[in-house]
N, C-alpha and C positions, 0 to 999 in steps of 0.2 A: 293603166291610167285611162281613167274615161273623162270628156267633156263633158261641161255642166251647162247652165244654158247662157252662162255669160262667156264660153269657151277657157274656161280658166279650166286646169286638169287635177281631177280629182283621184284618189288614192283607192282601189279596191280595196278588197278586205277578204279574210276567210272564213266561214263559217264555222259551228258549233261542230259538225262532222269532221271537216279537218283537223280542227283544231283536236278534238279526241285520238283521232290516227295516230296524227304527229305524237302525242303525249304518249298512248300507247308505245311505239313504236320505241320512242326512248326509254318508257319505263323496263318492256323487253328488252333491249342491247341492256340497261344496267342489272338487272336483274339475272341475264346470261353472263355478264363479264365481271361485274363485283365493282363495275366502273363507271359514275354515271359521264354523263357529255353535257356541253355549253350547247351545243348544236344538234339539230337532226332534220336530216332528209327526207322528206317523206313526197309518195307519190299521192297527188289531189285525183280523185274519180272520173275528171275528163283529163288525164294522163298528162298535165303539170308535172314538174318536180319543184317540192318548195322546198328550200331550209327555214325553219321556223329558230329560236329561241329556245328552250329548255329554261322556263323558270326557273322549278325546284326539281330536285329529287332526291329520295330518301331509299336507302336500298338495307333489307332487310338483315339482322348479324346472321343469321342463320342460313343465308342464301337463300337462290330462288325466288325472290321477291322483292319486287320495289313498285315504289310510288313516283309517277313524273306527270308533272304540269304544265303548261302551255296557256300564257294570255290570250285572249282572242283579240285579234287587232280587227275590227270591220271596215279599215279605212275610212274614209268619210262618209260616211253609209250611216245614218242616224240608226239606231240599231239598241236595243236595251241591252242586250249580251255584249255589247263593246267593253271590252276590259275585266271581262268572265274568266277568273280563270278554273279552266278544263283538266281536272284529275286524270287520270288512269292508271289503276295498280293492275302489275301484273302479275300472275304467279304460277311459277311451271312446276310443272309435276312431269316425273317419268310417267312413258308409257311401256304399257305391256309388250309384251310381241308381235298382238296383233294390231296393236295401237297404227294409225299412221294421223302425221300434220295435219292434214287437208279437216280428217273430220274433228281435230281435238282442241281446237281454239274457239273458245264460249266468250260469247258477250254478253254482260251485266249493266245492270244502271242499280247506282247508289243514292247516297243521299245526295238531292236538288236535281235527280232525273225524274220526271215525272213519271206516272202509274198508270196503267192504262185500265178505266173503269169500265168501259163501253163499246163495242165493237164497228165497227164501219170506218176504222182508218186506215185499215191494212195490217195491223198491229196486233198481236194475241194478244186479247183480257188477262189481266196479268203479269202483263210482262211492264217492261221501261220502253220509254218512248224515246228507242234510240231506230230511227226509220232504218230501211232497207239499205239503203246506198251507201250512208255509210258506215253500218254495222257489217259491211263485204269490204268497206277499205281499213276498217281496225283492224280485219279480220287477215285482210291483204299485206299489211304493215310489220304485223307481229309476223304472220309464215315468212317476213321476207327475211325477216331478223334470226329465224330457228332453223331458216332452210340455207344461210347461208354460210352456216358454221357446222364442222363435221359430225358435232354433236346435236343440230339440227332434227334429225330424225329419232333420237329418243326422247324428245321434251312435247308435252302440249301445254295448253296456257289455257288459264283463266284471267279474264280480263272482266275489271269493275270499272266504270266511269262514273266519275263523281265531281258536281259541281256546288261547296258548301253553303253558298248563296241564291241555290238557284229555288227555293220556295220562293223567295222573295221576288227575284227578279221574275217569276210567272206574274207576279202581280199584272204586271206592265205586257201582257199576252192574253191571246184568248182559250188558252190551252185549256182552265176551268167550262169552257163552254161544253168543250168536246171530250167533257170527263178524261181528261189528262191533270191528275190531280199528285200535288207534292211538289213542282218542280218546273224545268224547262226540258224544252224535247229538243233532242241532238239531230237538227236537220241538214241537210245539201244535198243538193245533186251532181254539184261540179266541183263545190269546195268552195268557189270564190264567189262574194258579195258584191256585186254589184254599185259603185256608191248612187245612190238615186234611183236605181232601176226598180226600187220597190218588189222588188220579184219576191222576196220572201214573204212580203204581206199580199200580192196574188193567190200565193202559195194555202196561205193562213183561208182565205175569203171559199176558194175553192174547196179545200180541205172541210171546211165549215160547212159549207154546203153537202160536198157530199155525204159528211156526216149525220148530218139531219134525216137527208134521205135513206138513209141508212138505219136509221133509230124507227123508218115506216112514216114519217111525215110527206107528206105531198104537199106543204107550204111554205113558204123561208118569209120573214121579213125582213127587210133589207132596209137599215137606215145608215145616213151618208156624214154621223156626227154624236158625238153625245146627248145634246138638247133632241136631236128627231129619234136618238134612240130610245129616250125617256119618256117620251110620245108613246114610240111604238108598242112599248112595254104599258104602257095604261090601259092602252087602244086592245091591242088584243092578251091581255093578260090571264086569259085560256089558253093560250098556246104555250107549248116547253120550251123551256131554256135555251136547248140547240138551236130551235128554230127563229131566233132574233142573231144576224150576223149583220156587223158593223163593217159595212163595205168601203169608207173612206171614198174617194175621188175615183173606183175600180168599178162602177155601175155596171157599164159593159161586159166587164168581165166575170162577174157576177151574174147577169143576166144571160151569156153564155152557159158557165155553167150551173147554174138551172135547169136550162134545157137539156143538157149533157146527160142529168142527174135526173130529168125526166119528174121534174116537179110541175107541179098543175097547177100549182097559184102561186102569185109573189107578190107580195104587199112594198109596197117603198116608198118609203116615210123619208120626206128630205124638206129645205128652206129653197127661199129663192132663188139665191147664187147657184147653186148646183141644178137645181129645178128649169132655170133659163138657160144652161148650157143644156140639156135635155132635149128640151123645147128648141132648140136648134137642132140637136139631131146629133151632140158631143153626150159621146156617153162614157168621156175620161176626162173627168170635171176637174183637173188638178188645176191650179189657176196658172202656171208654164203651157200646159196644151191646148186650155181654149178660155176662149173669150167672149165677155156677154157680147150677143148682139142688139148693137146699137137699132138696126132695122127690124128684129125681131120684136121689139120692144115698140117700135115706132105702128107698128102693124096691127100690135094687139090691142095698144091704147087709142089707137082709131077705132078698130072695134069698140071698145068701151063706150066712145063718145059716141058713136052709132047707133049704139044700142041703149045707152042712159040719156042721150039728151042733152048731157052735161060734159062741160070742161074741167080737167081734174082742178083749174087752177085759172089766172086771168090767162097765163101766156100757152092754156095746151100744152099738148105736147111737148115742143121743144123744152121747158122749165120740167119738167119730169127727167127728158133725156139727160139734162144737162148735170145728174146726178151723176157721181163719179162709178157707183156699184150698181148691181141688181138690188140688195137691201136696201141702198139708200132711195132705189127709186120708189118701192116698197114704201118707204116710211113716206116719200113726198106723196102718193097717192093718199095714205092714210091722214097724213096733214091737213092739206088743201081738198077733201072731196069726202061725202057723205056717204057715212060706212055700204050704203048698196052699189054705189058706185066701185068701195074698194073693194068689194065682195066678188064684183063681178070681173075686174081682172084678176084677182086671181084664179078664179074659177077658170076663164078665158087660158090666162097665162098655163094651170092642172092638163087644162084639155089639150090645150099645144102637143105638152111634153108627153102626156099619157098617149097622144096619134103616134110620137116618135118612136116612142118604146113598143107601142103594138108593132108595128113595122122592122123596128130592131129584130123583135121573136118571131115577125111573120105568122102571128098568131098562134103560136105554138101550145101557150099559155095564158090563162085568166091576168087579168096585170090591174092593182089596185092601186091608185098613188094618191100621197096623202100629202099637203102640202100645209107646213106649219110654220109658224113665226118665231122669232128667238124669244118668245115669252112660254112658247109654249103650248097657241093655242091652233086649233085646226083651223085651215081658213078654204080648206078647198077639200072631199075626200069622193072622190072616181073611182 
């Protein structure tokens, strides 16, 4: 259970990896016993023990084969795989004499495991995008099921994971960016989901990135939304595919790895509200971690009137602050004050944010920022 920010306890969850283990791991014990289980144990990759559930299972009349399933629960973890459920068939075959366990249990991805078209994820072209960590716990699962029955050492295993929904539910991912085409990729590192901690969209943003770099690109753009990712894509519509990642409220972290990935330029396409958490120097724009500055705002529209002459309004200033958002303060400039004037905070407000994020990379990297409106249009581009 983790705290949420009103201290109410929320529910974990386990990922698309565990959840395969577990299934495997049942579909082996039925498949070796003729017998399937309500329940199964399985060990999570940061050395949990969970009992999960056993949806289904189907065990084959001929032996040596069955199919078991496993819901994914994500706990209150908003999560598109929430209520996926995770195939695994297993199927053992004697080994020879020189056979031994360790090397004879193969992992497969079926249908609604994604394909892997492109190289830079770690992943052979080719294959199913069932990651590293826990293609060693399926793996771990099933030997623990063959090694502990005296018949153990003559079986190895093939193992398929198949999830029949999962074209669809890629919808709802960015997995087509990173040419993982057909499906969802069986990810975790620990097993367990975090609820809120976003780590697996970290996960995604990084992953993105280094992929790009990977494809030989030295640019990423990086927008913070649909509407500024719609932008980005006009703006620079010479650039590939990979190279447009929808970073969400993870700027920072994004901007990290960047530099990790040893990219040279980063374009970042965002609106106000994220753009003035920036410009204070919050580069985790989620609206729980930070918050517009009131003085920020106070500081720049003095500039403005410094610099123009003019009051955005009879009352200044303060009839600007006293907008409840950054947008809405946006629109009260645009209302009450002639479009140079509102040209010029934003430019004002661009440059703030564009000083912060130099500073962030320590100039590590070119940094272009583009600051747009929710219609659409560019109002500021550094």
């Amino acid at each position: 259970m983790y705290p949420d920010q009103d201290n109410n306890q929320l529910r974990s969850g386990y990922t698309t990896g565990a959840c395969a283990a577990a299934a495997a791991k049942a579909a082996a014990q039925a498949a070796l016993t003729g017998v399937g289980s309500e329940w199964v144990t399985s060990t999570l990759p940061n050395r949990e023990e969970v009992t999960f559930k056993v949806h289904t299972t189907e065990i084959n009349s001929s032996g040596n084969s069955a199919i078991s399933s496993v819901i994914k629960d994500a706990g209150d973890d908003p999560d598109c795989t929430n209520n996926a459920v995770i195939y695994a068939q297993v199927i053992l075959e004697d080994l020879d004499d020189s056979g031994t366990i360790s090397g004879n249990i193969e992992v497969f991805g079926g249908e609604g495991i994604a394909l892997v078209t492109r190289s830079g994820l770690g992943l052979t072209v080719g294959s199913h995008a069932i990651n590293p960590i826990p293609r060693r716990n399926i793996i771990e699962m099933v030997r623990q099921v063959l090694c502990g029955t005296t018949s153990g050492t003559t079986k190895s295993a093939r193992v398929t994971i198949f999830v029949p929904n999962g074209q669809e539910l890629a919808k709802h991912t960015i997995n087509h960016r990173l040419g993982l085409v057909g499906g969802i990729s069986i990810l975790g590192t620990t097993g367990i989901v975090k609820p809120y901690s976003h780590s697996a969209y970290k996960f995604c943003v990084e992953q993105a990135i280094a992929f790009a770099r990977a494809q030989g690109s030295d640019s990423v753009v990086l927008s913070t939304g649909g509407r500024s990712e719609s932008v980005a894509r006009k703006l620079y519509a010479h650039l590939p595919e990979y190279a447009f990642i929808l970073v969400g409220d993870y700027v920072g972290v994004a901007l990290n790895s960047a530099l990790k990935n040893g990219i040279k330029r980063i374009i970042l396409v965002t609106m106000v509200g994220k753009l003035t958490k920036m410009a204070d120097g919050k580069f985790n724009t989620h609206v729980n971690d930070s918050e517009v500055s009131n003085q920020l705002l106070s500081e720049i529209i003095k500039e403005v009137i410094l610099e123009t002459g003019e009051n955005m309004c009879e009352s200044g200033p303060a009839s600007v602050l006293a907008a409840p958002t950054a947008r809405a303060v946006l629109e009260t400039f645009k209302q009450n004050s002639n479009p140079v004037v509102s040209a010029v905070f934003a430019q004002k407000l661009n440059q703030r944010a564009l000083l912060r994020m130099n500073e962030f990379i320590l100039g590590a990297a070119s940094i272009t920022s583009v600051f747009v409106d929710f219609d659409g249009m560019v109002l500021s581009l550094l």
